[in-house]
N, C-alpha and C positions, 0 to 999 in steps of 0.2 A: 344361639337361638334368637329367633328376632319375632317380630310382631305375624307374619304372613305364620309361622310354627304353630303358634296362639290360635291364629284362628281356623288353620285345617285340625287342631285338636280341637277345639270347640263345635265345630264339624260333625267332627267324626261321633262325638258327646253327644252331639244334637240338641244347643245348648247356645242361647244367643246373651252373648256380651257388649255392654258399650266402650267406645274405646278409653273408659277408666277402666275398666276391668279388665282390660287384654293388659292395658299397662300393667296392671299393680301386679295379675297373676304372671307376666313375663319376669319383673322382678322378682316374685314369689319361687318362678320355677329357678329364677336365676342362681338366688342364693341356695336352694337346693343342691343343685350341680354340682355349684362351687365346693358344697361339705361333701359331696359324695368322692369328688376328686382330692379332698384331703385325708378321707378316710384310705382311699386306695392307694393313697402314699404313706398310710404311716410303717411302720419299720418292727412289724410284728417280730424277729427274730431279738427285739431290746428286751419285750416284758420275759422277766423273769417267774419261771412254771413255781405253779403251788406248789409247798413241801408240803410233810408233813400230814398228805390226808388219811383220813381214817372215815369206815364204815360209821352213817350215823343211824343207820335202821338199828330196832330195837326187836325184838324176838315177840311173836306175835304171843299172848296168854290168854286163855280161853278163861272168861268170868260169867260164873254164875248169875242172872238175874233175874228177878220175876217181875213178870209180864203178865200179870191174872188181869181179866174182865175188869172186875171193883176197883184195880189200885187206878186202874188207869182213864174209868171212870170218876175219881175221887178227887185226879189231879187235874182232868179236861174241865174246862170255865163253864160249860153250859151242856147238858145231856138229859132227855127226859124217853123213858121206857126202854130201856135199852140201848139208844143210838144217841151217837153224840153229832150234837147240832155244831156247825162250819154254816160260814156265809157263803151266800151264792153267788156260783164264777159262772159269767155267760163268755 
């Protein structure tokens, strides 16, 4: 990848660079590359596959709660006649 890369990406972005920043982002993409072509040589058939797994869901239990008007008026911070006051989302 070299500098003329840089700037038909930046191009295409529509997107203007000085030439600090075509630099820094060409090293930027550079060292990118670089890990992507280490990752595509590593030697997935070494790691050794998990033993040993087991189920960790838990079996769903239906529990009773209440939910009355009062309790939950009693517990909300601010409520007057009925309804309970929230701040206003524009």
């Amino acid at each position: 990848m070299n500098i003329k890369d840089v700037e038909n990406l930046a191009e295409l972005a529509r997107i203007e660079l000085s030439l600090e920043e075509k630099t820094a982002l060409l090293k930027d993409i550079g060292g990118i590359l670089e890990y992507v072509d280490q990752i595509k040589e590593a030697k997935i058939g070494e790691v050794e596959p998990a033993r040993n797994l087991r189920n960790i869901w838990r079996e769903d239990k239906i529990e009773e709660r209440d939910f009355s008007k009062e309790l939950i008026k009693e517990q909300f911070p601010d409520a007057q006649d009925d309804f309970l006051k929230v701040k206003k989302i524009l």
